[in-house]
Structures are given as structure tokens and as C-alpha cells.
N, C-alpha and C positions, 0 to 999 in steps of 0.2 A: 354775806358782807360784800359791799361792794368799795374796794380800794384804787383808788388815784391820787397818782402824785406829779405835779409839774407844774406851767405854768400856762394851760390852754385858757379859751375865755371863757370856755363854759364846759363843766364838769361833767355833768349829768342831764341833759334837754331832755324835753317832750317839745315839739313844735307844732303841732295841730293833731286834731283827731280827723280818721279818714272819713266818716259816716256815722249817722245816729247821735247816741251819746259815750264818749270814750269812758271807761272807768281805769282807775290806776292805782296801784298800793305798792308809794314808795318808802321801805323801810328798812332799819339797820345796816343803813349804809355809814362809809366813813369816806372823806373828800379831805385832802390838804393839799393846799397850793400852795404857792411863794409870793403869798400878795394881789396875785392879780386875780380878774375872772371873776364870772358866777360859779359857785357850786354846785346847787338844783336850779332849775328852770322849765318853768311850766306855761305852754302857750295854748290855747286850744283850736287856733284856725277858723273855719265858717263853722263849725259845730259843737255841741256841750265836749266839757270834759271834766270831771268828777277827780280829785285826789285825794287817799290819804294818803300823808307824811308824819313820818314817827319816827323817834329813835334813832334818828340821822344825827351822828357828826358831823360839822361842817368846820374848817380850821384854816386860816393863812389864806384868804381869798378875800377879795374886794366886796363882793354882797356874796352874804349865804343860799339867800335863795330870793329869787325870781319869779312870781306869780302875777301871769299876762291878765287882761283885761276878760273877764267873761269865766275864769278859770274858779271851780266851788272848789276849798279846801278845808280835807276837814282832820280832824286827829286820831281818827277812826274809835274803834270801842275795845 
């Protein structure tokens, strides 16, 4: 479990992958803010990046989650 609390802009980033294709499995995590801010955020930069997300709390933040242009997401299995 990943816990944060305050009022950053963004919770939890990925901002690009460095080479290839990234792969990521973000899960059971918990994020509360005071309103502002992303909570997940997924970018992938000049190259693939592959997500699953699952099982995340997201609470008290402006968007829950953030997924850039190019970025596959999936619920995993």
C-alpha cells in the first residue's frame, strides 16, 4: 500500500519510459488530498508504456487519475 497525504499536484507520476516498451502494475494503492492535484498520472514520453491499474483508492483530489496520450491501460487479469 502506497499512502499520501497533502496537497502536491500530482500524487503518484510515471513521466515517460526510458527505452523499448515500459510495462507497469500500479496497484492497491490509497492517495488523499485536500482537493487539489492529480492522483495517478501516467505519461509515456517517445516510447510505449503499458499499465495495469487496479485497486487504487483515489480521494479529495481534483482528477483521480491522468492518462497521457499514447499510454495502453489496462485492468490487468
Amino acid at each position: 500500500m502506497f499512502l499520501l497525504r497533502g496537497t502536491g499536484s500530482t500524487f503518484l507520476e510515471v513521466s515517460q519510459t526510458n527505452y523499448g516498451t515500459g510495462q507497469l502494475a500500479v496497484t492497491g494503492n490509497t492517495v488523499r488530498g485536500k482537493g487539489n492535484g492529480v492522483g495517478l498520472s501516467y505519461k509515456r514520453g517517445a516510447n510505449q508504456l503499458t499499465v495495469t491499474s487496479s485497486g487504487n483508492l483515489v480521494s479529495d483530489v481534483r482528477t483521480d487519475r491522468l492518462v497521457g496520450s499514447g499510454v495502453v491501460l489496462t485492468a490487468g487479469v
